[in-house]
C-alpha positions in Angstrom: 0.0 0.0 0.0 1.4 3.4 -0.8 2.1 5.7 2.6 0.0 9.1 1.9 1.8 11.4 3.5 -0.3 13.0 6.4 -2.4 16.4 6.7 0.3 18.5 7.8 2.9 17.9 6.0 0.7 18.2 2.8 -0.4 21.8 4.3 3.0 22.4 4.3 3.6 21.3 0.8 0.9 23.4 -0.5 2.1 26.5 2.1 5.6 26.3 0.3 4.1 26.1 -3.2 2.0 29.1 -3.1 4.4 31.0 -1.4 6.9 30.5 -3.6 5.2 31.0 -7.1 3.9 34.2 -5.6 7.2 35.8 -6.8 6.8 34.6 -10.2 4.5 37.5 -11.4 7.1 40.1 -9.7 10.1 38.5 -11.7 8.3 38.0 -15.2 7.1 41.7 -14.4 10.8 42.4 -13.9 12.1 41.0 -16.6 9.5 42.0 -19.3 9.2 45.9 -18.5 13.1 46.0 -18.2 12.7 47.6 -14.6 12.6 46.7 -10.9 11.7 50.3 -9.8 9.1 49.3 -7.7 10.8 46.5 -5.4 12.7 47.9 -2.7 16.1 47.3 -2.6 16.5 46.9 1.3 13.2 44.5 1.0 14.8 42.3 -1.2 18.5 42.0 1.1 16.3 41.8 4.3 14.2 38.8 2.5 17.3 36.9 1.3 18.6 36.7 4.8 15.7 35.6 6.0 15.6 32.8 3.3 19.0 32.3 4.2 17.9 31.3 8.0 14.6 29.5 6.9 16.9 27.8 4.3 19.3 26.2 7.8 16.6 26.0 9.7 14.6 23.3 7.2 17.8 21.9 6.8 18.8 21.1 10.5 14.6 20.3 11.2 14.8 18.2 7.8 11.8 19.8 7.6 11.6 19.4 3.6 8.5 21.5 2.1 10.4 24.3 4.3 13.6 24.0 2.9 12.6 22.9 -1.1 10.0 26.1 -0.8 13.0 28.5 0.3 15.6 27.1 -2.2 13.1 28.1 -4.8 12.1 31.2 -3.3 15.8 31.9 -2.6 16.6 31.4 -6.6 13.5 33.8 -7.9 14.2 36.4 -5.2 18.4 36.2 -6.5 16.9 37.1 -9.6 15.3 39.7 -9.3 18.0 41.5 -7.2 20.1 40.7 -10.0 17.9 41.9 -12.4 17.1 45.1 -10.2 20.7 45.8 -10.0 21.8 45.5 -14.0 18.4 47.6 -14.8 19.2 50.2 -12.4 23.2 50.5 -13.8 21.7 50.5 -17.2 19.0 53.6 -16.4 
């Protein structure tokens, strides 16, 4: 018989997905219009830090939906600091 995995940890799952395609329309928007004007800077840095910590912390928990969901977050958030720092040199 399979093992479903049980009600929490499937909140979980579903917690990390949402939260992390939420910054999908901020880094398409990004990347199409050429221009991150309208994310903050010092909320971006703040936010990757705090990845950064959620990031150990579902490592040393092994608290996976945590730590997968931040990885992810972690890699769209990169980009669009990136992307806000090459628009902003190229302005």
């Amino acid at each position: 018989m399979i093992d479903i995995i049980n009600k929490a940890e499937l909140y979980g799952y579903i917690a990390a997905l949402l939260t992390t395609i939420a910054f999908l329309p901020q880094l398409i928007r990004t990347f199409r219009t050429k221009s991150a004007d309208d994310v903050s800077l010092l909320m971006l840095v703040i936010f990757i830090i705090g990845l950064l910590f959620w990031i150990l912390y579902g490592w040393q928990s092994k608290a996976f939906p945590v730590l997968i969901a931040n990885l992810v977050t972690l890699i769209l958030n990169c980009s669009i600091l990136l992307l806000k720092l090459v628009y902003r040199t190229r302005a």
